[in-house]
C-alpha positions as CSV (number, residue, x, y, z in Angstrom):
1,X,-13.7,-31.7,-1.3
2,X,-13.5,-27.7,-0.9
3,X,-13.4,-25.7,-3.8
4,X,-9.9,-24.1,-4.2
5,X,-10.8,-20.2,-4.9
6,X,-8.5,-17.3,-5.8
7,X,-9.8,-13.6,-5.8
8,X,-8.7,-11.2,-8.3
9,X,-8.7,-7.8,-8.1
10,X,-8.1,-6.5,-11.5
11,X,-7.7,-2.4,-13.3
12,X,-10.9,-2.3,-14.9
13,X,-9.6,0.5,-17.6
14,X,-6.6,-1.2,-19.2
15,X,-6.5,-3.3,-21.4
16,X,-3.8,-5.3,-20.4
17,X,-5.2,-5.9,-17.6
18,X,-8.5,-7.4,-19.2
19,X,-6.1,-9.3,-21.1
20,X,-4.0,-10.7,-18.6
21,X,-7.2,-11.3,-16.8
22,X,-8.7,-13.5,-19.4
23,X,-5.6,-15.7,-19.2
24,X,-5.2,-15.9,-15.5
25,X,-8.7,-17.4,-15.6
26,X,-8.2,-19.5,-18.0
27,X,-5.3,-21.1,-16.4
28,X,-7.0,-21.1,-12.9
29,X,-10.1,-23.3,-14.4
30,X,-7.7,-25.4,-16.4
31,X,-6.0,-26.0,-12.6
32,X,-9.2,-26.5,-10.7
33,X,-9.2,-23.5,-9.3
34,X,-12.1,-20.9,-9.7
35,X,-11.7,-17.1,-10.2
36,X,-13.4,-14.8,-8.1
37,X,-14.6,-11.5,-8.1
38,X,-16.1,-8.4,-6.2
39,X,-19.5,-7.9,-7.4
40,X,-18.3,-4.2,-8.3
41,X,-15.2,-5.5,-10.3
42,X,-17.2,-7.6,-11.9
43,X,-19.5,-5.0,-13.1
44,X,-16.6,-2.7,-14.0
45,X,-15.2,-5.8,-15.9
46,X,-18.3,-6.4,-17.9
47,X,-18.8,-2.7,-19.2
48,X,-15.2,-2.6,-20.3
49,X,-16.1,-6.2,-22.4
50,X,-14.7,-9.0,-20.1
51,X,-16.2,-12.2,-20.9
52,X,-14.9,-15.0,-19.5
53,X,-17.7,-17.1,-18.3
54,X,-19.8,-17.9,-15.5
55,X,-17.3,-16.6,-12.3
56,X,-18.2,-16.5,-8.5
57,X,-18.3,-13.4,-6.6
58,X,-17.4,-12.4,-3.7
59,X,-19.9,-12.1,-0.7
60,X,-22.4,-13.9,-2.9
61,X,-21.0,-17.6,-3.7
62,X,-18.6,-17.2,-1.2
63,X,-16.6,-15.6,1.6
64,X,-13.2,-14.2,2.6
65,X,-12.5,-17.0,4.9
66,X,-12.8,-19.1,1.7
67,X,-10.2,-17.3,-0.6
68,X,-6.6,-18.6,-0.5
69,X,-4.8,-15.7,-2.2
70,X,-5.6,-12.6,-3.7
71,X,-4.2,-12.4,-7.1
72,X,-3.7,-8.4,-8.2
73,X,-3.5,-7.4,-12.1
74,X,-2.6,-3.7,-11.9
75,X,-0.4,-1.5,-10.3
76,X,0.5,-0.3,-7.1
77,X,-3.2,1.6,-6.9
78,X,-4.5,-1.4,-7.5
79,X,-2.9,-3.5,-4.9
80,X,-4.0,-1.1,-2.2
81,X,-7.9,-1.3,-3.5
82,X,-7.3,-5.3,-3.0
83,X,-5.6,-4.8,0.5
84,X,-8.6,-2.5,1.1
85,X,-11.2,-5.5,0.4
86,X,-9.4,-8.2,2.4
87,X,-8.5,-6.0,5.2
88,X,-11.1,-7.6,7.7
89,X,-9.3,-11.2,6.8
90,X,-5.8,-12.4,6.7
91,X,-5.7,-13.6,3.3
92,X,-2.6,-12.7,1.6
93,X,-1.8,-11.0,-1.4
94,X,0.1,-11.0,-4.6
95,X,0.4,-8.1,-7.6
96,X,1.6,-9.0,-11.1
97,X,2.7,-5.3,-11.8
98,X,0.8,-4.2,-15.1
99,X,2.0,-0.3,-14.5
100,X,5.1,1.7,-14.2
101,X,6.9,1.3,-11.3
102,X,4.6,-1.2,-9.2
103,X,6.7,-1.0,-6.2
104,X,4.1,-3.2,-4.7
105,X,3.9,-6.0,-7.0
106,X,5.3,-9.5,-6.7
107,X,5.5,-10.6,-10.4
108,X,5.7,-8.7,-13.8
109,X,3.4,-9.2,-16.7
110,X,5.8,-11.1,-18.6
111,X,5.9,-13.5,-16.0
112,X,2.0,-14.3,-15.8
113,X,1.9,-17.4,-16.8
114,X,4.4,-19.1,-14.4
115,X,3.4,-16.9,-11.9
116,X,-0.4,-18.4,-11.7
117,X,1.4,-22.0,-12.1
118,X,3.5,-21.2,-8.4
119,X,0.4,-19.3,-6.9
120,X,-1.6,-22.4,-7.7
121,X,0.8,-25.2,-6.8
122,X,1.5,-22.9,-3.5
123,X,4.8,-22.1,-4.1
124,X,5.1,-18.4,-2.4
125,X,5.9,-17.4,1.0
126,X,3.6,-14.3,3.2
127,X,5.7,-11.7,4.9
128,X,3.4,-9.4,7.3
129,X,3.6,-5.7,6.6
130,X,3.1,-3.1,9.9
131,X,0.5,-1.2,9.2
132,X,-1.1,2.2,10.1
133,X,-4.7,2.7,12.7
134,X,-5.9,6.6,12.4
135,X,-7.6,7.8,15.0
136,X,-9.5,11.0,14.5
137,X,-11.4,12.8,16.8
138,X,-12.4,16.7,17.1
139,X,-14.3,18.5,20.5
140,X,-13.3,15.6,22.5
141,X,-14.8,12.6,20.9
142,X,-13.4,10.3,18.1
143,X,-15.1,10.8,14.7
144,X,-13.5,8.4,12.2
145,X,-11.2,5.4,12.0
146,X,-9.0,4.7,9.5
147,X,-5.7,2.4,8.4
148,X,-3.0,2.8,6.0
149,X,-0.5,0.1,4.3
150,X,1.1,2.6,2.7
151,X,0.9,6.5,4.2
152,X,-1.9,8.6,5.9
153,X,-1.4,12.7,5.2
154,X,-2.9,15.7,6.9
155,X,-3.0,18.1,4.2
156,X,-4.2,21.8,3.8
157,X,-8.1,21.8,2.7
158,X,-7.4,24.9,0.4
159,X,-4.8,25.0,-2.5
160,X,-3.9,28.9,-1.3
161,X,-3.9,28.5,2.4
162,X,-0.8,26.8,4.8
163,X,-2.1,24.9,8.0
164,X,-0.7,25.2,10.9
165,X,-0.2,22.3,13.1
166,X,1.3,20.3,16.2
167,X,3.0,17.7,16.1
168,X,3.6,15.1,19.3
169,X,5.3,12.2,19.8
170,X,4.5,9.2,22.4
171,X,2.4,11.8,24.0
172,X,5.1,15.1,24.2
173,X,4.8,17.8,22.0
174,X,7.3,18.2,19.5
175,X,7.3,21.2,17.2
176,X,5.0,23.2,15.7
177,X,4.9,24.1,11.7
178,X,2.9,26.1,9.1
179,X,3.0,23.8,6.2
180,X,1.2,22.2,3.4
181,X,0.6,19.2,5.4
182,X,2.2,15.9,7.3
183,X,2.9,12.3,6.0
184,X,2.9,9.4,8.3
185,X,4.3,6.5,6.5
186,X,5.0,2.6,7.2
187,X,8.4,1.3,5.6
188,X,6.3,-0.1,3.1
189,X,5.3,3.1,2.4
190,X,8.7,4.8,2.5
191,X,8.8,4.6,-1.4
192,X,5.7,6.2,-2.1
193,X,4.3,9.9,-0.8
194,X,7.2,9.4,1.8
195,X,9.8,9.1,-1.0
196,X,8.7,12.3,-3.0
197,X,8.3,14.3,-0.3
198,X,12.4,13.5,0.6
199,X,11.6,11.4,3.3
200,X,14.1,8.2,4.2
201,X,13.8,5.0,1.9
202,X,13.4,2.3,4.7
203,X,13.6,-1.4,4.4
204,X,10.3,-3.2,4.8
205,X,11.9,-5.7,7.3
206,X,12.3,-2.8,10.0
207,X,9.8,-1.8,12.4
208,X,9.3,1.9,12.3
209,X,6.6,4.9,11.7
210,X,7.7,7.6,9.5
211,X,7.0,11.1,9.9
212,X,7.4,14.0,7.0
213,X,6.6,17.8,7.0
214,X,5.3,18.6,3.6
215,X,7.0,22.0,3.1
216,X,7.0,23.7,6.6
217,X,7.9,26.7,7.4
218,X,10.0,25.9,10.7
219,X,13.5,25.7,11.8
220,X,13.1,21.8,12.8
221,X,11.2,20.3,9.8
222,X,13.3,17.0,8.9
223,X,11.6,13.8,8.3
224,X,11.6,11.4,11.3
225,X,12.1,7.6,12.1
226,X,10.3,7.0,15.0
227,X,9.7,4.0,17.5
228,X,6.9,2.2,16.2
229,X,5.7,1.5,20.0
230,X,5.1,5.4,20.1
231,X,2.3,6.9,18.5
232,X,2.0,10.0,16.7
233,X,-0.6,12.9,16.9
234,X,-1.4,15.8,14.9
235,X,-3.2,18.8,16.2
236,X,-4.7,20.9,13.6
237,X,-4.9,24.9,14.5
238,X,-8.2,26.3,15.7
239,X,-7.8,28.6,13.5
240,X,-7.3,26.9,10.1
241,X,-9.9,26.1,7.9
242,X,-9.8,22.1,8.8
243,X,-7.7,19.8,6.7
244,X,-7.9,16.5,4.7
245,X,-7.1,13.0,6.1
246,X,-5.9,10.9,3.3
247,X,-5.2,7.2,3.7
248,X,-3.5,5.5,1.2
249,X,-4.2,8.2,-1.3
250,X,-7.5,6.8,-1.5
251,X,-10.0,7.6,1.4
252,X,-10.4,11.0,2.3
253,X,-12.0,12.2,5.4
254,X,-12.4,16.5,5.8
255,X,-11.6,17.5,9.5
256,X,-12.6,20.8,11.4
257,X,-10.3,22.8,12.8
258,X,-9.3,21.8,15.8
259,X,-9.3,17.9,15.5
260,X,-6.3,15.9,16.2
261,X,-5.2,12.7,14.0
262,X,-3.1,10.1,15.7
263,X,-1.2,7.4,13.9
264,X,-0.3,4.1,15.8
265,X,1.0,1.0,14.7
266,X,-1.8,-1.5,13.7
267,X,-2.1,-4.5,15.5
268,X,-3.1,-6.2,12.1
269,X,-0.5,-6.3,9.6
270,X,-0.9,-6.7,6.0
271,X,0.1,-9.9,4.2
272,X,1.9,-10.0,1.2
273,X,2.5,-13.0,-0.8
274,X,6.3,-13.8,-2.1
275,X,7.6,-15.5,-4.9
276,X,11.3,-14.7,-4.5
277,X,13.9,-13.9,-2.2
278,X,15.3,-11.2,-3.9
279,X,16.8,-8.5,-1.8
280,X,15.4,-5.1,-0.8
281,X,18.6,-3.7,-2.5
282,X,17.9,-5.9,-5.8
283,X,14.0,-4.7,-6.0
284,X,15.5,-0.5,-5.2
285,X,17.9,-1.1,-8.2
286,X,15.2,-2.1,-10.7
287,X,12.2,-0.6,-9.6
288,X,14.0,2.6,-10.2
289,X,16.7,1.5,-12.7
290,X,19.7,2.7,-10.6
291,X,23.0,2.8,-12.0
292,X,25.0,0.5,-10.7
293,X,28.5,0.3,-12.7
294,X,31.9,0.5,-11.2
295,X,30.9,-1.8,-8.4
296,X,33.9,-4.5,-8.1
297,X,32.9,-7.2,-6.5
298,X,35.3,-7.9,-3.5
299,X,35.6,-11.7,-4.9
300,X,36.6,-10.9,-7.8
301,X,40.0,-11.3,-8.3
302,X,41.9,-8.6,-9.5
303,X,44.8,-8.4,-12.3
304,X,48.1,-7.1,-11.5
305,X,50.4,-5.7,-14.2
C-alpha cells in the first residue's frame, strides 16, 4: 500500500510556527501519514532548531504527484510561497493562519489539532481559484512569464519618478495615466494590494480580472471589473526609466522602457482546500472584525407595545 504523504510548508522564523509544526507532525505519524518537506524548508527549519525526526523531502523521497494536500503553517505570505511550489501540480492547499489577518487561510491556530484530524480523515472540500498568466515582452519578443493567485503590479522603478503608461483592454486602448503604478488583481486577490489601493472587494466565486491605477494623475483613473475572457495590457512609456513586475508581492522582474505586460486569465486555477462552508460575508466580518450590531434579523419577531 502507498504511503499517504502531506507536504508542509511552514514560516521558518516564528516560533509558533515551529511549534505548531512539531505537533502537526506528530499527529500525522501517529495517523500514518508522513510529513514532508522542501529541501529548503527543511534547511530553514533545522537552523531555527526543528527536530522532529527523520522527514522526507520533496523532490528527493518523493514527488508532487505523490502529495495529497499541502498543509500551510503561516500566514497569507506563506500560503502563496506553497501555491508557488505546487503550482506545476494540482494538489490542493490548506493554511492554518499563524499571522494577523490570514485572509488566505482555512483554519486558525487554535484549531490545529482537529484541523490535521479532518485533513487526514479527508474531510475538506477543493474550490478552484482563477488565476493570473503575465506575459512580458519588450522590442517585439516576449522576455518573461509569470502567474499570480493573488495580484501582479507594474510599478515605478524609482521612488521619485511617476511612470507613464497605457492601458488596453481585450485589445483597445483605454486611457493613458502618469501614476505610481497598475494592480491587476484576481477576486482572490481583491482583499490584498487590490483592497489598499481602494479597489472593489469581490467575491471569490465570481469570475473577473481586476484593474487599479495606483495614484494616477488622469481624469478616468477608477478601478475596473473586467470580463475575465478579455485580457489586459500595459504599455510602459518609452520614455520612462522601465518599471517593476511584481507577482504576488513576491517575484519581481525589472522591465525597460518600452515593454508591455499583459494579464490573462490562467488556464490553471489554484486549488484551495475547505473545511467549512462559511460564507464570503461571515469570513469579511471576521477577518476584519466589522461591526455588525443593529442588524435585526427579519425572523425575528418583533414586540409591539
Amino acid at each position: 500500500m502507498a504511503k499517504r504523504r502531506i507536504l508542509l510548508v511552514v514560516h521558518p522564523r516564528s516560533d509558533i510556527a515551529l511549534q505548531a509544526t512539531q505537533t502537526t507532525c506528530r499527529l500525522l505519524r501517529d495517523a500514518g501519514v508522513e510529513p514532508v518537506f522542501t529541501a529548503d524548508g527543511w534547511q530553514h527549519l533545522s537552523d531555527a532548531g526543528f527536530a522532529p525526526g527523520v522527514c522526507q523531502i520533496l523532490g528527493r523521497d518523493c514527488s508532487l504527484d505523490g502529495l495529497e494536500v499541502v498543509m500551510v503553517l503561516g500566514g497569507d505570505g506563506t500560503i502563496l510561497q506553497a501555491a508557488e511550489i505546487v503550482r506545476p501540480s494540482t494538489v490542493p492547499i490548506l493554511g492554518v493562519n499563524l499571522g494577523h489577518v490570514g485572509f488566505l487561510a482555512e483554519a486558525e491556530r487554535d484549531d490545529l489539532v482537529s484541523t490535521v484530524d479532518r485533513v487526514v480523515s479527508g474531510q475538506y472540500e477543493v474550490e478552484e481559484r482563477l488565476a493570473l498568466e503575465i506575459e512580458i515582452s519588450a522590442a517585439g519578443r516576449i522576455i518573461a512569464h509569470d502567474w499570480a493567485l493573488n495580484d501582479a503590479t507594474v510599478e515605478k522603478a524609482r521612488g521619485d519618478k511617476m511612470i507613464n503608461i497605457v492601458c488596453a483592454i481585450g485589445g483597445t486602448p483605454l486611457s493613458s495615466y502618469a501614476c505610481d503604478g497598475i494592480v491587476l488583481s484576481t477576486p482572490t486577490g481583491s482583499t490584498a494590494y487590490n483592497f489598499s489601493a481602494g479597489g472593489p472587494v469581490v467575491w471569490p466565486t465570481v469570475e473577473a480580472l481586476l484593474c487599479v491605477p495606483l495614484n494616477a494623475h488622469a481624469l478616468f483613473a477608477k478601478p475596473m471589473v473586467i470580463d475575465p475572457a478579455s485580457e489586459i495590457a500595459i504599455q510602459v512609456s518609452e520614455e520612462s526609466d522601465g518599471a517593476d513586475v511584481w507577482c504576488d508581492g513576491r517575484r519581481m522582474t525589472h522591465i525597460p522602457s518600452g515593454a508591455r505586460v499583459v494579464g490573462r486569465r490562467s488556464r490553471r486555477p489554484v486549488r484551495l482546500a475547505r473545511l467549512n462552508q462559511a460564507t464570503f460575508v461571515s469570513r469579511l466580518v471576521h477577518k476584519f472584525d466589522l461591526p455588525t450590531s443593529g442588524w435585526r434579523d427579519a425572523r425575528e419577531p418583533r414586540h409591539h407595545a
